[in-house]
Wavefront OBJ file of the C-alpha trace (Angstrom):
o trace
v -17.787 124.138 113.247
v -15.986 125.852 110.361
v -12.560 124.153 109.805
v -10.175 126.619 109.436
v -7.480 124.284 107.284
v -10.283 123.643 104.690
v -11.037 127.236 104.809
v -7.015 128.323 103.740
v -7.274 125.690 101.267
v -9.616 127.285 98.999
v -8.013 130.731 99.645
v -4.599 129.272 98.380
v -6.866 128.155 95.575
v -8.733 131.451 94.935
v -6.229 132.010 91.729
v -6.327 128.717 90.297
v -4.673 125.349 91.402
v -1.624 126.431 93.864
v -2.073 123.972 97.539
v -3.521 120.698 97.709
v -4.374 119.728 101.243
v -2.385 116.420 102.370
v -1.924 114.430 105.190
v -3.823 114.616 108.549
v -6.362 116.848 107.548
v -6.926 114.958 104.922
v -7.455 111.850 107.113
v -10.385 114.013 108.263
v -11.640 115.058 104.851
v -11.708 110.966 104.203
v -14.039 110.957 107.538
v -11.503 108.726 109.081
v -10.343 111.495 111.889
v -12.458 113.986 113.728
v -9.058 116.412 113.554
v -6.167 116.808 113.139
v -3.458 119.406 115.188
v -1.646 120.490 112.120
v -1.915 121.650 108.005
v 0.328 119.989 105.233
v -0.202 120.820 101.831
v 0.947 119.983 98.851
v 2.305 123.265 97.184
v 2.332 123.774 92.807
v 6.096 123.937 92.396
v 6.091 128.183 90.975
v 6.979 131.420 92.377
v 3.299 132.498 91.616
v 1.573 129.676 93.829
v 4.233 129.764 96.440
v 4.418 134.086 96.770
v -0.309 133.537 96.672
v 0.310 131.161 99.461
v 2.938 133.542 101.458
v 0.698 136.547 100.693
v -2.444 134.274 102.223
v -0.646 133.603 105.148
v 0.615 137.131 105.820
v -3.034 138.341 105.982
v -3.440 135.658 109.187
v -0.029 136.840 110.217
v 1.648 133.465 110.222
v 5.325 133.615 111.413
v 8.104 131.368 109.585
v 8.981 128.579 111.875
v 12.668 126.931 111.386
v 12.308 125.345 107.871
v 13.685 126.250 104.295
v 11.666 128.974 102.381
v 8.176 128.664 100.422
v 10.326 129.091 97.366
v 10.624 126.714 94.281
v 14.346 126.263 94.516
v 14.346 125.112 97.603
v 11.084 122.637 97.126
v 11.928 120.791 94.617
v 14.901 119.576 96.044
v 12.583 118.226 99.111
v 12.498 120.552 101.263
v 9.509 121.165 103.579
v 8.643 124.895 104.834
v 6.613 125.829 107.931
v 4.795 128.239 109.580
v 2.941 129.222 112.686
v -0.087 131.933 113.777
v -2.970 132.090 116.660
v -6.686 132.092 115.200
v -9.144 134.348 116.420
v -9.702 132.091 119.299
v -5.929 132.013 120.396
v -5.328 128.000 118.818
v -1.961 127.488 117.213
v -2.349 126.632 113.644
v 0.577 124.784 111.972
v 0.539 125.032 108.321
v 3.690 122.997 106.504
v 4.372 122.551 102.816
v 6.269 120.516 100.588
v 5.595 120.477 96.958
v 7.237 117.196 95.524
v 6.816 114.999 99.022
v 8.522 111.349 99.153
v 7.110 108.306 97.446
v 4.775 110.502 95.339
v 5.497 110.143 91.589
v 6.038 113.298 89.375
v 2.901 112.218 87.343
v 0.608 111.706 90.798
v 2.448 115.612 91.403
v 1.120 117.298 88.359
v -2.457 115.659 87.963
v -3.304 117.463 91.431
v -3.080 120.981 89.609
v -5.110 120.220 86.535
v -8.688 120.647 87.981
v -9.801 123.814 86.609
v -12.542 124.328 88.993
v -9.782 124.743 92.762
v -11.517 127.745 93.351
v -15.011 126.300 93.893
v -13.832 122.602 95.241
v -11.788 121.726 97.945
v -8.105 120.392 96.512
v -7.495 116.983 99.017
v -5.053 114.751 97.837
v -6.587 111.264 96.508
v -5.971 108.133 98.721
v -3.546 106.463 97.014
v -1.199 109.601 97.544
v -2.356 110.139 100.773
v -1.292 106.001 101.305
v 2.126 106.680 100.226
v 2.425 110.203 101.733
v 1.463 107.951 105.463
v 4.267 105.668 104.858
v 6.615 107.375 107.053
v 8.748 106.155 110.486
v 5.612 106.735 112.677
v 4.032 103.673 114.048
v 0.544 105.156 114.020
v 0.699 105.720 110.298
v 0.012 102.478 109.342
v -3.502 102.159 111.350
v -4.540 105.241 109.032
v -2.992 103.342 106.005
v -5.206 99.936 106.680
v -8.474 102.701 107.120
v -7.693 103.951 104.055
v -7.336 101.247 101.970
v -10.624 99.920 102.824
v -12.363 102.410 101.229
v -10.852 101.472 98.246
v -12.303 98.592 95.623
v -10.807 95.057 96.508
v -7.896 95.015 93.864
v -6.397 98.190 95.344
v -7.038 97.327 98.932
v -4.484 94.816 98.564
v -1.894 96.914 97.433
v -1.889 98.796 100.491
v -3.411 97.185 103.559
v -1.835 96.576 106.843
v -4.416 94.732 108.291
v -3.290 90.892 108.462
v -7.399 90.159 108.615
v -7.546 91.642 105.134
v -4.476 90.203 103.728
v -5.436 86.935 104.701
v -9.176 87.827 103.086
v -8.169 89.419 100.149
v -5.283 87.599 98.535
v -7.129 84.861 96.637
v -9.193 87.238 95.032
v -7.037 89.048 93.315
v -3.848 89.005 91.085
v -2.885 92.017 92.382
v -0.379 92.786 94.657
v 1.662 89.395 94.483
v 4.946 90.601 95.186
v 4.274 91.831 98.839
v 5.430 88.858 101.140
v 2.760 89.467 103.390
v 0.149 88.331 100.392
v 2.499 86.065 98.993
v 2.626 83.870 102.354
v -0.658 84.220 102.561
v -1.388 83.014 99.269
v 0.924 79.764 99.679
v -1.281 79.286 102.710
v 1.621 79.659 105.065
v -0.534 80.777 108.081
v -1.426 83.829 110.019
v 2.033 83.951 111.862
v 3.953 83.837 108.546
v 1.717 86.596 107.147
v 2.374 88.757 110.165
v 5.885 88.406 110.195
v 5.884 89.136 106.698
v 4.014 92.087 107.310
v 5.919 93.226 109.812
v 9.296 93.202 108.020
v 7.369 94.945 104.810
v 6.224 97.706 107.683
v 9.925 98.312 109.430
v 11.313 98.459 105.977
v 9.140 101.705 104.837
v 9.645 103.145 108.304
v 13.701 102.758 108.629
v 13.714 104.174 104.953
v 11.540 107.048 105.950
v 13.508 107.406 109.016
v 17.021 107.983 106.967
v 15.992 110.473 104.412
v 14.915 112.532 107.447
v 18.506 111.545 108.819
v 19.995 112.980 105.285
v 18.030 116.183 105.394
v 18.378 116.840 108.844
v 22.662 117.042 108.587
v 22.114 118.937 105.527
v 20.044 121.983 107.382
v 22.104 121.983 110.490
v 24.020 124.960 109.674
v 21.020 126.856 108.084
v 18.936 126.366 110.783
v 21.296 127.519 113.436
v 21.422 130.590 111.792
v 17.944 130.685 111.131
v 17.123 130.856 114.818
v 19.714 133.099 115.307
v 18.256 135.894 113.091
v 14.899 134.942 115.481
v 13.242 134.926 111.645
v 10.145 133.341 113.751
v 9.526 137.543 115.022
v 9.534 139.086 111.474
v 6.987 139.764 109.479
v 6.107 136.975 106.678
v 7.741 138.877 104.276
v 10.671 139.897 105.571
v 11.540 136.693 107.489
v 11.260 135.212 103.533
v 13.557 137.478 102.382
v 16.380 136.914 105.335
v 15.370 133.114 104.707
v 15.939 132.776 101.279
v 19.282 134.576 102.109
v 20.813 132.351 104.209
v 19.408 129.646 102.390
v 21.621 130.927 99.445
v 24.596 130.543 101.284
v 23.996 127.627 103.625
v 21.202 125.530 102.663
v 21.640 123.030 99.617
v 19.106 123.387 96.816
v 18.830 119.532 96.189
v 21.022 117.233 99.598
v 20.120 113.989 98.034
v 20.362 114.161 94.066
v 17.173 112.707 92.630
v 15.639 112.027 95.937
v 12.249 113.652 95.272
v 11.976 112.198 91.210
l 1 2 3 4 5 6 7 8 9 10 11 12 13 14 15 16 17 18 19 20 21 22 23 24 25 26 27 28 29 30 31 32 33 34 35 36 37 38 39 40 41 42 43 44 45 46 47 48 49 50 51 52 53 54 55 56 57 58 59 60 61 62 63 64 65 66 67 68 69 70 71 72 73 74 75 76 77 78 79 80 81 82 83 84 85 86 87 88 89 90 91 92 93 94 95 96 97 98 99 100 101 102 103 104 105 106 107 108 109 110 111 112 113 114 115 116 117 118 119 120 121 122 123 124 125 126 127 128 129 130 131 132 133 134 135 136 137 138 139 140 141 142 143 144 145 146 147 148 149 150 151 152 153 154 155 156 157 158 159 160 161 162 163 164 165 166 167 168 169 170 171 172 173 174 175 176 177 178 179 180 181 182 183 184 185 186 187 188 189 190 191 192 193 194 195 196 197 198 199 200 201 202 203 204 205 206 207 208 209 210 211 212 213 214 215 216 217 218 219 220 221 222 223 224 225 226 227 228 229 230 231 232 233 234 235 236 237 238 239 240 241 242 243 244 245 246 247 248 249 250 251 252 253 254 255 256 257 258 259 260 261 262 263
């Protein structure tokens, strides 16, 4: 069966390197999901890749769901935009975008738009990224974040793991890695409890941090979003429900809440 997210993400890429497919369906892409509900993608931070993907999303006529435009100037302050349409078989697909996401380094950012050849390959985010891009406030993150590491050679694994098994197994084999706690017990032979416990508090920490730059973003869209669903944008045409968007984004939404947030 076809799957329709890969599909979009070579016609975003039809032009040249504009979307990068992130997140859940790129679980699948790794093999380590059968599927996945939803679309994120990792957007090239210019008005040309975000008005290809706006035009590519017309043609399926996708609807703009509460969110801040596919625009640079409101991307690359954070900001995540998303949309909605019904395939041919009546399915809701989701399709979000972001285009400098949390925890992802500017470099990381600009090496996904140098391969030359997007129009013939499928753009998927590499598995470090896609690591970091899973360290959020969901529990069931960190499961994907263990699966994903293993695929990785022993000296990275390390880095990332949240399986105690594979801290315990890994951390005398390697220098890498040493200041995580979790390894660190481990590697002063402190015992499994200590290295879950450690674990643990290394876990909560990435989760409560994820959990209050949602809180931050959140307050800041409160009044934009009110008056986003006022204006029933979700009705209009792609086009025009950009143009009301970016509007009242002018006048309500902040451009950047949390200064340096996404550097």
């Amino acid at each position: 069966m076809t799957n329709l997210y890969f599909e979009l993400t070579r016609e975003f890429n039809q032009l040249g390197p504009a979307a990068v497919l992130s997140s859940g369906q790129a679980v699948v892409y790794y093999r380590l999901a059968i599927m996945s509900k939803d679309g994120d993608w990792i957007v090239r931070e210019t008005d040309g890749a975000c008005a290809h993907v706006r035009s590519v999303l017309s043609k399926y006529g996708a609807r703009h769901r509460p969110s801040a435009p596919l625009d640079a100037r409101w991307l690359s302050g954070g900001w995540s935009s998303h949309f909605e349409f019904l395939d041919p078989r009546q399915r809701r697909i989701r399709c979000d975008f972001v285009s400098r996401p949390p925890r992802v380094s500017a470099e990381s950012l600009s090496a996904m738009f140098r391969d030359s050849t997007a129009s013939q390959t499928l753009l998927v985010v590499d598995r470090d990224v896609l690591i970091r891009l899973k360290q959020t406030a969901r529990a069931k993150d960190y499961a994907v974040i263990g699966e994903l590491a293993r695929q990785l050679p022993p000296d990275q694994e390390i880095q990332w793991t949240t399986d105690v098994d594979r801290i315990l197994e890994l951390a005398t084999l390697t220098d890498r890695a040493a200041s995580r706690p979790s390894v660190q017990a481990a590697r002063d032979g402190m015992g499994r409890g200590a290295v879950v416990a450690a674990l643990a508090l290394e876990l909560d920490a990435l989760q409560q941090s994820d959990r209050d730059r949602l809180v931050r973003y959140q307050q800041a869209a409160e009044a934009y979003l009110r008056e986003f669903r006022q204006s029933a944008l979700d009705q209009l045409p792609l086009d025009q429900a950009h143009e009301v968007a970016c509007r009242l984004a002018e006048a309500l939404l902040p451009q950047r809440p949390v200064e340096n947030e996404t550097r």
